[in-house]
C-alpha positions as CSV (number, residue, x, y, z in Angstrom):
1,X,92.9,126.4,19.6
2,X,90.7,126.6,23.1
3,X,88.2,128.8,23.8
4,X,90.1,131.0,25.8
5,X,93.0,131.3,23.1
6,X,89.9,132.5,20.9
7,X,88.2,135.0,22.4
8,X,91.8,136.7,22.8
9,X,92.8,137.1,19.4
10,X,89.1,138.5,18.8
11,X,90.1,141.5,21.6
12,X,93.4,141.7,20.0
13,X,91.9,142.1,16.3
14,X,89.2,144.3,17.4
15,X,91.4,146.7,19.4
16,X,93.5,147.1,16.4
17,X,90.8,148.0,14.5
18,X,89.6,150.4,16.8
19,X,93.4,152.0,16.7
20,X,93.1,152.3,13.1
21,X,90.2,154.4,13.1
22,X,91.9,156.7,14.9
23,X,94.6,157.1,12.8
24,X,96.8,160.7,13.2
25,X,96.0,163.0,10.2
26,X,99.9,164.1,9.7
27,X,100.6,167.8,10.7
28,X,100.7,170.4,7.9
29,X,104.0,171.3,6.6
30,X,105.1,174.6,7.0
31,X,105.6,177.1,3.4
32,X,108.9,176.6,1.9
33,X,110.8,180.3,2.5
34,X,110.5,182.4,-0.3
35,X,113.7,182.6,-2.8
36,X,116.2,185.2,-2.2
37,X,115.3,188.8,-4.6
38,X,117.5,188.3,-7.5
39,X,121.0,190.3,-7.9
40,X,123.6,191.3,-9.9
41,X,127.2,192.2,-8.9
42,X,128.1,195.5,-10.8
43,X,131.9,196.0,-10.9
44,X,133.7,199.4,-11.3
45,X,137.0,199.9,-11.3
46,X,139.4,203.2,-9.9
47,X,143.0,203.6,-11.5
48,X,145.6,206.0,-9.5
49,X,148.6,205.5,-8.3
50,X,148.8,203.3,-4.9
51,X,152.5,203.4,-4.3
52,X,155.3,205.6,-5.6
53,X,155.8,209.2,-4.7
54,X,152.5,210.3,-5.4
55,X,150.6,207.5,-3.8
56,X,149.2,209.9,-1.0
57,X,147.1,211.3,-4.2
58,X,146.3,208.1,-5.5
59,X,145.0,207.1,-2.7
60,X,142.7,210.4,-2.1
61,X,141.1,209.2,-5.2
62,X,140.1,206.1,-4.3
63,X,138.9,206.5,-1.4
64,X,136.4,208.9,-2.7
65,X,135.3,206.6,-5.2
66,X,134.9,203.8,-2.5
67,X,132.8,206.6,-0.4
68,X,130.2,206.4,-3.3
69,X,129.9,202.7,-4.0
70,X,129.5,202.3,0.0
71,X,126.8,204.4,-0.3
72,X,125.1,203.2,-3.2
73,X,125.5,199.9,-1.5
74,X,123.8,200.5,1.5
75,X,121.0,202.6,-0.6
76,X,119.7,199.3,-1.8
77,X,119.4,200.1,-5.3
78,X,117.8,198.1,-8.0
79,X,118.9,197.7,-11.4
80,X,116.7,195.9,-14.2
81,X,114.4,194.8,-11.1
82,X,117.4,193.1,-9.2
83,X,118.9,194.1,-6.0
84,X,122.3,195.7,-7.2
85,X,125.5,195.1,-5.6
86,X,128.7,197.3,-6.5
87,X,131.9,196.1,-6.1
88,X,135.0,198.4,-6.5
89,X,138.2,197.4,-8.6
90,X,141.0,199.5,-7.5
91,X,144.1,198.6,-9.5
92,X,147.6,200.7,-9.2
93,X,148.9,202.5,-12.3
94,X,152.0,203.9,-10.4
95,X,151.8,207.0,-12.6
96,X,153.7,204.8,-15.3
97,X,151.9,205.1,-18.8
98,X,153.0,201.7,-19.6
99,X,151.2,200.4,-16.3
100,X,148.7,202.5,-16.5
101,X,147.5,200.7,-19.9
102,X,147.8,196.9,-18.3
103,X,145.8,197.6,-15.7
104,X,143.2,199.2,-18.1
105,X,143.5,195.8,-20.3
106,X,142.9,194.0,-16.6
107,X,139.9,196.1,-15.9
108,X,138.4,195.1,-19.6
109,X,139.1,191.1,-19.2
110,X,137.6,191.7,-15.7
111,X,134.2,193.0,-17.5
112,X,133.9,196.4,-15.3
113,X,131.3,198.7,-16.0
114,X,132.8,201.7,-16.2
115,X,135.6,203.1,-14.8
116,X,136.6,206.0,-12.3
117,X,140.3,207.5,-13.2
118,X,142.7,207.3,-14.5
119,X,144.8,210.7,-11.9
120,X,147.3,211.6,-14.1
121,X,147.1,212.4,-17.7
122,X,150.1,210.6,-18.5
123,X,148.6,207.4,-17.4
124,X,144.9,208.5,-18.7
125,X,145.6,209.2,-22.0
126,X,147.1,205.9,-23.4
127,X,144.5,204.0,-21.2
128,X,141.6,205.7,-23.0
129,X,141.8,204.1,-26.2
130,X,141.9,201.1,-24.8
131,X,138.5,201.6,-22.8
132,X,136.8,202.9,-26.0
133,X,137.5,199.7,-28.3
134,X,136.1,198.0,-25.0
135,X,133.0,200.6,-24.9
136,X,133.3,201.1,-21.5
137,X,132.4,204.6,-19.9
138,X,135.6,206.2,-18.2
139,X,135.3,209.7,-16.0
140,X,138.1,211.1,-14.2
141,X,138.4,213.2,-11.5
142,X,141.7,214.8,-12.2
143,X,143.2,214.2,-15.4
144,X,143.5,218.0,-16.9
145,X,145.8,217.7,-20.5
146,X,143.6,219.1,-22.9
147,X,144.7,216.1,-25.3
148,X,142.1,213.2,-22.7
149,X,138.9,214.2,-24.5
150,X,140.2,215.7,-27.5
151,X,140.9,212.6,-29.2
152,X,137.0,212.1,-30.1
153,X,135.9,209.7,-27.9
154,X,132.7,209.0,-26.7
155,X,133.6,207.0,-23.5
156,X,136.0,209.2,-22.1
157,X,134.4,212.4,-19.5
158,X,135.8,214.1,-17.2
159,X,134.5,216.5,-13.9
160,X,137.2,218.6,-13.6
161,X,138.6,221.9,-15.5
162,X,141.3,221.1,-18.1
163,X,145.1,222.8,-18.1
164,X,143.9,225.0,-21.1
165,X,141.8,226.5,-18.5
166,X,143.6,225.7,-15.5
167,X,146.8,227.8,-17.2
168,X,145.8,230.8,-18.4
169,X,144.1,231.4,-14.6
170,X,147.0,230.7,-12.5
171,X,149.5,232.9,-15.6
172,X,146.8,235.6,-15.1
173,X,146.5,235.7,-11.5
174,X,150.7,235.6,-11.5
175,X,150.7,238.9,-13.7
176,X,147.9,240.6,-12.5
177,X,148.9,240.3,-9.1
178,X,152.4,239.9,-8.7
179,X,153.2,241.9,-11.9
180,X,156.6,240.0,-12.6
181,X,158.8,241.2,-15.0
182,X,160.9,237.8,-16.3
183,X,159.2,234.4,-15.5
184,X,161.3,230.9,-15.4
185,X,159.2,228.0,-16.4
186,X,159.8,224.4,-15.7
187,X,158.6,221.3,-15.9
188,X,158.9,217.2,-15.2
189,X,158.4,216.7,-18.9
190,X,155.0,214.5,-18.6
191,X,152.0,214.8,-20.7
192,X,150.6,217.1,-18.0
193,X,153.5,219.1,-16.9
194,X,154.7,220.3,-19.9
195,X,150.9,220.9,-21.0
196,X,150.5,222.8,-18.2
197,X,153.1,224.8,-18.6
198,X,153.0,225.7,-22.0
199,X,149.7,226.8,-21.4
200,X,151.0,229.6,-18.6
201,X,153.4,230.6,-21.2
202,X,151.5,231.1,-23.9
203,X,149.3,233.0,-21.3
204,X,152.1,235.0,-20.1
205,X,153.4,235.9,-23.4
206,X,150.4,237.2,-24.5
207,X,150.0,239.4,-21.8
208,X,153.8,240.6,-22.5
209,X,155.7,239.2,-19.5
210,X,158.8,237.7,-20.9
211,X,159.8,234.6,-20.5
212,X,163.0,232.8,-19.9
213,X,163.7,229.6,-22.1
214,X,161.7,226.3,-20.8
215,X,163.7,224.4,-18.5
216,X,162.7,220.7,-17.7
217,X,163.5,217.7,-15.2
218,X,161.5,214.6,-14.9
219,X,158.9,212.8,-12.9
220,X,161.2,211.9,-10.7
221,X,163.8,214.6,-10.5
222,X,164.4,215.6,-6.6
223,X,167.9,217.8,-7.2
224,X,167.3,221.1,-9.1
225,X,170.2,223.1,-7.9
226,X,171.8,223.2,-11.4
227,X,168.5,224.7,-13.2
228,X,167.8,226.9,-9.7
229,X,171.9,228.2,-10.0
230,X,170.5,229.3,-13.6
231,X,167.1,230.9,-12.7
232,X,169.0,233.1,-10.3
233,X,171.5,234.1,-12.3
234,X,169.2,235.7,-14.8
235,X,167.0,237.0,-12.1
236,X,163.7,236.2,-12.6
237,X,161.3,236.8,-10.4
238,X,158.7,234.3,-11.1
239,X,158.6,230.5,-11.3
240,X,156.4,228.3,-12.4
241,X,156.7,224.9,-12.5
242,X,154.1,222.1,-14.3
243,X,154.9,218.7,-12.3
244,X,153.6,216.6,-8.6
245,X,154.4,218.0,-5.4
246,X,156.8,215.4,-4.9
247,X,159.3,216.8,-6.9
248,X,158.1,220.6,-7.1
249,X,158.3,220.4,-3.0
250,X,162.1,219.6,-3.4
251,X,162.5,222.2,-6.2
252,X,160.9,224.8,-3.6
253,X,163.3,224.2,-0.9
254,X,166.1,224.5,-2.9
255,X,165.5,227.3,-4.7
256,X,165.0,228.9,-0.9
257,X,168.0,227.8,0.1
258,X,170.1,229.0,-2.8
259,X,168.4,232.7,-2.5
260,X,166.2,232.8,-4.7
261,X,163.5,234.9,-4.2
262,X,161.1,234.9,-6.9
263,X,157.4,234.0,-6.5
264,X,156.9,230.1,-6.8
265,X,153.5,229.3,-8.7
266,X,152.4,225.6,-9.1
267,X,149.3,223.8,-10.6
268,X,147.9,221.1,-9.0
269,X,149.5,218.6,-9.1
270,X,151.8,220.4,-6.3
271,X,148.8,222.8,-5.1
272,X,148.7,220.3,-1.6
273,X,149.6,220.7,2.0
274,X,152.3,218.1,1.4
275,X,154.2,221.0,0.1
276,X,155.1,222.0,3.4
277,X,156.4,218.4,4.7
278,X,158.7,218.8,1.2
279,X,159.6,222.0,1.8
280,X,159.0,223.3,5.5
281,X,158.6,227.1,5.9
282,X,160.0,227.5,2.1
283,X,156.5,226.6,1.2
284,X,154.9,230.0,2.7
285,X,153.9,232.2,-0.2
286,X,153.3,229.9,-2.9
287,X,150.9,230.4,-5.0
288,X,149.0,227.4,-6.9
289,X,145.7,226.2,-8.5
290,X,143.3,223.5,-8.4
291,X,141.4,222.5,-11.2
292,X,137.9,222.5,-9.8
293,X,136.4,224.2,-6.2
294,X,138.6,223.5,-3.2
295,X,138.0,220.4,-1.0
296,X,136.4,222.4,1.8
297,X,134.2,223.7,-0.4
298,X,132.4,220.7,-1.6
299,X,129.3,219.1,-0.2
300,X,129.4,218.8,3.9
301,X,127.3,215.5,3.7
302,X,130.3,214.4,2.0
303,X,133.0,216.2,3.7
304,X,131.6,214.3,7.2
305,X,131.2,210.9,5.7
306,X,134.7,211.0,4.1
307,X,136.0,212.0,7.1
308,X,133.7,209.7,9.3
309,X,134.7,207.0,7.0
310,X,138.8,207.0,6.4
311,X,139.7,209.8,9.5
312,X,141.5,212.4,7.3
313,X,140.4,215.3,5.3
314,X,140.3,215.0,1.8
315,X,143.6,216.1,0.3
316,X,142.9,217.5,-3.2
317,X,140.4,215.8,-5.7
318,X,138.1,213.0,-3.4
319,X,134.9,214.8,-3.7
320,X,135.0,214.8,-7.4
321,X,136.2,211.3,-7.7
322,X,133.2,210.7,-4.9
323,X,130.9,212.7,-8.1
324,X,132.4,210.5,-11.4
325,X,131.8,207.1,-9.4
326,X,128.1,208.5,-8.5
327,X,127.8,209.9,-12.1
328,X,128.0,206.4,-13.5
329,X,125.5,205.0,-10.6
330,X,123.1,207.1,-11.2
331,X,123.1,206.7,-15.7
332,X,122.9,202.9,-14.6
333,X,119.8,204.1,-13.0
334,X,118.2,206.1,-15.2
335,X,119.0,203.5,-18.3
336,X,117.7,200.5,-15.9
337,X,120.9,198.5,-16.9
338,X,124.4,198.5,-16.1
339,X,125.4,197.6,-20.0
340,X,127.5,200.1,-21.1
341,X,126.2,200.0,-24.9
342,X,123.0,201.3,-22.9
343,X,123.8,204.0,-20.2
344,X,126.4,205.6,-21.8
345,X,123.7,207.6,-23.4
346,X,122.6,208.7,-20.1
347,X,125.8,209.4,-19.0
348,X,126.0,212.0,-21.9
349,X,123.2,214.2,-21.3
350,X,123.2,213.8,-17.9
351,X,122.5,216.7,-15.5
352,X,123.8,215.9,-12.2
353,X,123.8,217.8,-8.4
354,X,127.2,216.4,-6.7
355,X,129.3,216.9,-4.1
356,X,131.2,219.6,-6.3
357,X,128.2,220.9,-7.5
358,X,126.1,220.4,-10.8
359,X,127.5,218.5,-13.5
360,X,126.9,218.3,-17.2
361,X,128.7,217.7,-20.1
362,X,129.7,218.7,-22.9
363,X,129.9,217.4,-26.6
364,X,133.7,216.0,-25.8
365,X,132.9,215.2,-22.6
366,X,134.3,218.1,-20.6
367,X,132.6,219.6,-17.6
368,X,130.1,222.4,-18.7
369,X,131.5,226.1,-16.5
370,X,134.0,224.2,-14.4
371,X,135.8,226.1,-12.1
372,X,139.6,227.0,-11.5
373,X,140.7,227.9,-7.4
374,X,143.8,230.1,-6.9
375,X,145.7,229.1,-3.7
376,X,148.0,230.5,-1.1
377,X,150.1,228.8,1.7
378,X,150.1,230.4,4.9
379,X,151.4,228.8,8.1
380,X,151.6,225.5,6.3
381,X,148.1,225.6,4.9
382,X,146.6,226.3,1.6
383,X,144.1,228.9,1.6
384,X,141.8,229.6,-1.4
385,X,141.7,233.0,-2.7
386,X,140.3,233.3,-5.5
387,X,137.8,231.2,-8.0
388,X,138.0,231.7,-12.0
389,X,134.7,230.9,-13.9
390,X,133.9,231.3,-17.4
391,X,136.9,233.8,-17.7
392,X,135.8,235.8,-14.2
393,X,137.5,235.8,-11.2
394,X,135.8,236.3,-7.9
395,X,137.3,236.3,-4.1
396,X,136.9,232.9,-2.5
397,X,135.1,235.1,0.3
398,X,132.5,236.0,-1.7
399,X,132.2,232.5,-3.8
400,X,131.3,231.0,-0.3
401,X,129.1,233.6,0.5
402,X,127.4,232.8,-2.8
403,X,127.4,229.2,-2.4
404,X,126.6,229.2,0.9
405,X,122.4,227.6,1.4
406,X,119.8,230.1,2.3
407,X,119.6,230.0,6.3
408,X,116.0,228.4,7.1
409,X,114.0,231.0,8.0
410,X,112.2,230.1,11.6
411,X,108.2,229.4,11.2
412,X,106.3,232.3,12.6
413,X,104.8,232.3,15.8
414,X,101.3,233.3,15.8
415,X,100.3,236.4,17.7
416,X,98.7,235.8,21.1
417,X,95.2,237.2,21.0
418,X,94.9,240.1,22.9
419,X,93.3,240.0,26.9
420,X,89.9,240.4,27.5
421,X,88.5,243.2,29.9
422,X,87.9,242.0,32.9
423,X,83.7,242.6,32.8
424,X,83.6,240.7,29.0
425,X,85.5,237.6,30.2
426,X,82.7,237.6,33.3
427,X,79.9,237.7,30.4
428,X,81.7,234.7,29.0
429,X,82.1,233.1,31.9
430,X,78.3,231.7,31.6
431,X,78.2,230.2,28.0
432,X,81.9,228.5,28.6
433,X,79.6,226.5,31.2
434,X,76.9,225.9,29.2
435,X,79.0,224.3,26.4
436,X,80.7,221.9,28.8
């Protein structure tokens, strides 16, 4: 190698070794994002009928149940120390008893927490045995045969008033106010229709009206001329019918439209504004009951966001539907769990303020003081006129009045302190000065 060659390769070697004394340090990483907060999906299922005649009703139902888990939802509500995330399971009985227990199986297999429904008691009652060897908690909002919480047990509640109350109101409004002399009772031969209407008999018998031999059609019967043809041939000049309004509209229209022109009296399964689209201006006059306050009378936070939410009016039993799915919420919260086995107690002895009002139950799971609401049409609308509670009945004026919340009274505006005479402000005048 010659010198030249040489003295290169030095520069070379030594530059390198420069370079690698100034190595980079290599820039700090940045902190991996913390994990998400852990969850757990909480599934509660709604049973009503989503198609068939009374699908308008089923469909009331759930969306008032879907109102609450919406809400809980966006309440951000921890369970255990997770972020909780509800998930409604709407399945379709179609009023059928037979349906109305697979879809009650379904909701088991699919692990629900508890359930809102069943609406009718036809469907409810067979589908509560089914929940209890599951343990799962099961309220409705609208079931009323006696029979639902009678059969001893402990997963089965209820928020409204049952037909053994729900009866004897609307039979003792009917004789107290209209005073009939020979009453014709029907009904569609379901567990709550015939209930229902062997409770207003027994009602009205006791309170000496007679009544004519029970007549009955079915869940689906839409042509009563031949039981009508007999009701006015004996001249009674009351009827009462136990059944939906699906086929007591039809039975309205008809009996119009044959003469008859007894009073028509309903429960509530035909106590809606549908009424009128079934029987047009036959429907004026009717007289019905709800078991439970009217829908305009429940909570107006929840009368907006229902209608905010779907664009109608609630038709008959949303907001208490709306109160079973927050009922079963809010024991999840107050047990810290959403295992049955462990708010179920909660759920018992719980003391709740809802959209219809405060809820407790009692030792079968009925609603503690639950109210019955006597109705009138009028120009196509139902009217409330009178509420029955613990055996008293008040106007509906006077309920609201009562339940109406305290106005705010305005804060008081202090007094302005009186003027000065003119020589004392001029001696004040002075010492303001000074103190500047």
């Amino acid at each position: 190698m010659n010198k030249s060659k040489f003295v290169l390769t030095l520069l070379a070697a030594s530059i390198g070794l420069i370079g690698c004394g100034e190595e980079k340090k290599p820039e700090a990483k940045a902190p991996p994002p913390p994990p998400p907060p852990p969850s757990i999906e909480i599934k509660i299922g709604h049973v009503g009928p989503l198609t068939g005649q009374i699908a308008h009703l089923g469909k009331d139902n759930e969306n008032g149940a879907r109102l609450a888990i919406d809400q809980a939802n966006a309440a951000k509500i921890k369970i255990d120390g997770k972020d909780a995330k509800f998930v409604l399971v709407a399945e379709d009985d179609q009023a059928d008893p037979k349906v109305g227990t697979t879809v009650a199986q379904k909701l088991v297999d699919a692990k629900v927490a508890g359930v809102v429904g069943h609406l009718n008691s036809g469907t409810s009652i067979p589908a509560s045995s089914i929940y209890n060897g599951a343990g799962i908690p099961v309220i409705s909002g609208s079931a009323t045969n006696p029979k639902l919480t009678e059969q001893g047990f402990k997963t089965q509640f209820r928020v409204v008033g049952r037909d053994d109350q729900q009866g004897p109101a609307i039979a003792s409004y009917l004789a107290t106010n209209n005073k009939p002399k020979l009453v014709a009772i029907i009904d569609d031969a379901t567990a709550y229709g015939e209930g229902l209407a062997s409770e207003v008999e027994k009602t009205l018998k006791a309170a000496n009206v007679k009544v004519l031999p029970r007549e009955k059609g079915t869940d689906k019967t839409t042509d009563w001329k031949a039981i009508l043809t007999k009701v006015k041939g004996k001249k009674a000049d009351a009827v009462f019918y136990g059944g939906m309004d699906a086929t007591g509209g039809p039975l309205l229209k008809q009996g119009r439209e044959l003469g008859v022109k007894a009073v028509f009296s309903f429960g509530d399964g035909a106590c809606t504004e549908e009424m009128t689209k079934l029987a047009g201006t036959a429907a004026d006059g009717l007289i019905c009951s709800q078991a439970g306050i009217p829908p305009q009378a429940a909570d107006k936070k929840f009368l907006d966001a229902y209608k905010k939410t779907f664009n109608v009016d609630p038709i008959l039993y949303a907001p208490f539907t709306f109160d079973a799915a927050n009922l079963l919420i809010e024991a999840m919260k107050k047990a810290n769990s959403a295992d049955p086995a462990k708010y179920l107690p909660e759920l018992a002895k719980i003391d709740y303020k809802g959209a219809t009002g405060r809820i407790a139950f009692d030792d079968k799971g009925d609603r503690k003081d639950a109210e019955i609401t006597i109705f009138t049409m009028k120009d196509g609308k139902l009217s409330p006129i009178a509420i029955i509670k613990g055996g008293q009945t008040i106007s509906y004026e006077d309920f609201a009045k009562a339940s109406a919340p305290a106005p705010v009274a305005e804060p008081a505006t202090p007094a302005a302190e009186p003027a000065k005479p003119a020589a004392e402000a001029a001696k004040d005048a002075p010492k303001a000065e000074a103190k500047k």
